[in-house]
C-alpha positions in Angstrom: 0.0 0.0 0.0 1.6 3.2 -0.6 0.6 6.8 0.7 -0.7 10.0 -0.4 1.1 12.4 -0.5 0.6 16.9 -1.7 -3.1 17.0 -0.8 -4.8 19.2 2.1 -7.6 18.8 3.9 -10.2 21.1 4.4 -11.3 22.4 7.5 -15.0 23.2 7.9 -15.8 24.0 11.4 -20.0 24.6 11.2 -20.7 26.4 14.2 -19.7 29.6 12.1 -22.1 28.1 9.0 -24.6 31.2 10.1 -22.4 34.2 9.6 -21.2 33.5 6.2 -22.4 35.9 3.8 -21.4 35.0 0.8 -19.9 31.9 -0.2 -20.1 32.1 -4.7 -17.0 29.4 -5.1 -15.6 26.2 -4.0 -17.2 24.0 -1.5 -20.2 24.5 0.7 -22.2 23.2 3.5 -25.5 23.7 4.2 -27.7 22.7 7.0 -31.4 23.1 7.7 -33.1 21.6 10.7 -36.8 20.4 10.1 -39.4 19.0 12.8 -41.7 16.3 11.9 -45.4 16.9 14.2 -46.7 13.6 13.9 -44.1 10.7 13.6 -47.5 8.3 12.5 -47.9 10.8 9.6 -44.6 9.9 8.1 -44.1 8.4 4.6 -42.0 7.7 1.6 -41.0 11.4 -0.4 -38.5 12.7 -2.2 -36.3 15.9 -2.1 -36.4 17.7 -5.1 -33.4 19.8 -6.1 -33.9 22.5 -8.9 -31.8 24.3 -10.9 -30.1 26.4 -7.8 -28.4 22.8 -6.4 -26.4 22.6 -9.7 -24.2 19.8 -8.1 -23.8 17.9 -4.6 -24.8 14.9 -2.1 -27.6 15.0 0.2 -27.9 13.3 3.9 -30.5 13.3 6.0 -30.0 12.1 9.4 -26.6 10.6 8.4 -28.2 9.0 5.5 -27.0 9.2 2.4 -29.7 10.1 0.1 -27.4 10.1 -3.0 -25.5 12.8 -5.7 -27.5 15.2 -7.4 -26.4 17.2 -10.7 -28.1 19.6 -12.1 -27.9 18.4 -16.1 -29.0 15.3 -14.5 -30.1 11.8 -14.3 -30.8 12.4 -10.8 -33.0 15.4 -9.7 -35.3 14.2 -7.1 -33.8 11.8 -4.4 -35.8 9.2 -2.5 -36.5 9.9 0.9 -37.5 5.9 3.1 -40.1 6.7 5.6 
């Protein structure tokens, strides 16, 4: 096995997601907490990514829901109840 070597990792430290302004290149995070009212209510859905997501992977709950790119095939991801 040999090692990698001339690569850096980025750093993304989220608890200072909220006073970014304006992020226009390279990599992003975003985050946005939702609250389900009834857990009986829940079922299968999908999240639906238009043309402002141009490219990406979504999680939910540390799920992987899957890549997304805007030209396509995949623009709406399953979402298992």
């Amino acid at each position: 096995m040999s090692s990698i070597t001339d690569w850096n990792k980025l750093n993304i430290d989220d608890k200072d997601a909220n006073t970014i302004n304006d992020l226009t290149n390279g990599p992003q995070l975003f985050y946005a907490p939702f609250h389900i009212e009834n857990e009986k209510t829940i079922q299968n859905t999908y999240l639906s990514l238009n043309a402002q997501w141009t490219k990406g992977v979504a999680f939910i709950n540390g799920f992987n829901l899957g890549r997304y790119w805007s030209i396509g095939p995949q623009l709406t991801l399953y979402i298992p109840k």
